[in-house]
C-alpha positions as CSV (number, residue, x, y, z in Angstrom):
1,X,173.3,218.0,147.7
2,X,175.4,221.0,147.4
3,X,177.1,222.2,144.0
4,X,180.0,224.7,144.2
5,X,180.5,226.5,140.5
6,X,181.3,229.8,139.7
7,X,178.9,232.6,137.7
8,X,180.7,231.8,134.5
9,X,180.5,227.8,134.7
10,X,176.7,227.9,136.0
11,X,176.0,230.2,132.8
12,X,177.9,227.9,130.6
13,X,176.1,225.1,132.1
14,X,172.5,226.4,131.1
15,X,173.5,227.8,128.1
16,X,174.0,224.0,126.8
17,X,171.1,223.0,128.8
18,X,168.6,225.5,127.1
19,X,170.6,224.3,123.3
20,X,170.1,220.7,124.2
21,X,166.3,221.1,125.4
22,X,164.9,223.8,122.9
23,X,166.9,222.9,120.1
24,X,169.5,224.7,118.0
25,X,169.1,228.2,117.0
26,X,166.4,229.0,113.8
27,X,170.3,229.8,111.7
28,X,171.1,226.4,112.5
29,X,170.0,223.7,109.7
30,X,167.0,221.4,110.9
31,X,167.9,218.5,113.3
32,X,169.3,215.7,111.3
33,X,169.1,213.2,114.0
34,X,166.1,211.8,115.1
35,X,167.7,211.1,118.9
36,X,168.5,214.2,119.5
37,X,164.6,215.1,119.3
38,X,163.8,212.2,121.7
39,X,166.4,213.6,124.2
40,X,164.8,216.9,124.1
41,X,161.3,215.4,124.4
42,X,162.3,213.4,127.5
43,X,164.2,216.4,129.4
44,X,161.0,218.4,128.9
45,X,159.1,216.0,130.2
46,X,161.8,215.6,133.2
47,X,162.1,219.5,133.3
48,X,158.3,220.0,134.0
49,X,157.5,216.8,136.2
50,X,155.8,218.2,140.0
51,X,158.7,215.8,141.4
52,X,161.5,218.0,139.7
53,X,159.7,221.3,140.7
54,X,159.5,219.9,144.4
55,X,163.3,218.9,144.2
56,X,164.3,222.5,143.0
57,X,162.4,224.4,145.6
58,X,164.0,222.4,148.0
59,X,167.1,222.9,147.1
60,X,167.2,226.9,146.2
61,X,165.2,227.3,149.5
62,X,169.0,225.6,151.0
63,X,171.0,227.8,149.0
64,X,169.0,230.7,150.3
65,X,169.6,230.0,153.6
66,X,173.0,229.2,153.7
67,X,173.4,232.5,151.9
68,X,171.4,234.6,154.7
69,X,172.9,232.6,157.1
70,X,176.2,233.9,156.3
71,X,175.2,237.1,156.0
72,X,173.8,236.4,159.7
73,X,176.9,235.9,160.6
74,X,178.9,238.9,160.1
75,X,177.0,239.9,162.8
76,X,177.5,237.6,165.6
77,X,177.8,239.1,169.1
78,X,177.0,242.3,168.4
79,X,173.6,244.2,168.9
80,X,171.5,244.2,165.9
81,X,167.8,244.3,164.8
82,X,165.9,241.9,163.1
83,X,162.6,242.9,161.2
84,X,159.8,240.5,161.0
85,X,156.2,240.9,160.0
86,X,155.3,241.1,163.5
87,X,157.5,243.7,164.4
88,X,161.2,244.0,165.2
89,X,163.6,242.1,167.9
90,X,166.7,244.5,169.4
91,X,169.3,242.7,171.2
92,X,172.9,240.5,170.9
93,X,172.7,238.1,168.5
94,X,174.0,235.2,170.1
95,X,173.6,232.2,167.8
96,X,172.9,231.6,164.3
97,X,171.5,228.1,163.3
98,X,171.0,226.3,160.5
99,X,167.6,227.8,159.8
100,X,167.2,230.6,162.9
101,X,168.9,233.2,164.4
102,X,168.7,233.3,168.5
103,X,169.1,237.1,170.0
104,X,169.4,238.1,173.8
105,X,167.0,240.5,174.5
106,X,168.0,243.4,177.1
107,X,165.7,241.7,179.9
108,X,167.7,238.8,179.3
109,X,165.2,236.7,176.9
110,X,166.1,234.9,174.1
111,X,164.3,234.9,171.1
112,X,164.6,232.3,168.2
113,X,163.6,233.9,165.1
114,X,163.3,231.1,162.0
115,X,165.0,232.2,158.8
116,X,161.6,232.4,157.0
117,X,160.6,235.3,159.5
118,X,163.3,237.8,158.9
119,X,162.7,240.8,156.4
120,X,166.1,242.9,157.6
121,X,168.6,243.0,160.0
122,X,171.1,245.7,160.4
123,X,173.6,247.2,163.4
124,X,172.6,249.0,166.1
């Protein structure tokens, strides 16, 4: 699932979320409707459910990489270095995946690097 919105909407969006889950501000009068309450009481109990935690990692972990990944790709074909925690890979980047980045080494290898690995990249 993939949602498109802009900064504005998304804030909008929560800001009625967090009113329609925590209530109305203390200024407000007290809630005259007694469904309104069991609304609130079921979203928190949706909000904090493993099953929803699990669904929202999963899903910002695909909006992360889809982010990086087009950031990967401003650099396609040229010669760039990618950082990982077990050191850094020089050469062409020659591929970008959906979750890895492939670079031709000078000796001719090809590395596949996984998302997940890469701290950096930048030109050489």
């Amino acid at each position: 699932m993939k949602l498109i919105v802009n900064e504005k909407e998304l804030k909008e969006y929560f800001q009625g979320l967090r009113r329609l889950v925590w209530g109305k501000d203390q200024r407000d009068e007290k809630v005259e409707n007694d469904k309104e309450e069991a609304i609130r009481c079921s979203l928190r109990k949706e909000l904090y459910a493993e099953e929803f935690a699990a669904f929202l990692h999963e899903n910002h972990s695909d909006l992360r990489q889809d982010s990086f990944r087009k950031v990967l790709l401003r650099y396609l074909y040229k010669t760039v270095e990618l950082g990982t925690d077990a050191g850094s890979v020089t050469g062409i980047l020659i591929e970008v995946g959906q979750d890895y980045a492939e670079i031709l080494e000078p000796s001719s290898s090809r590395v596949l690097i996984s998302f997940k690995q890469i701290n950096y990249i930048h030109e050489v």
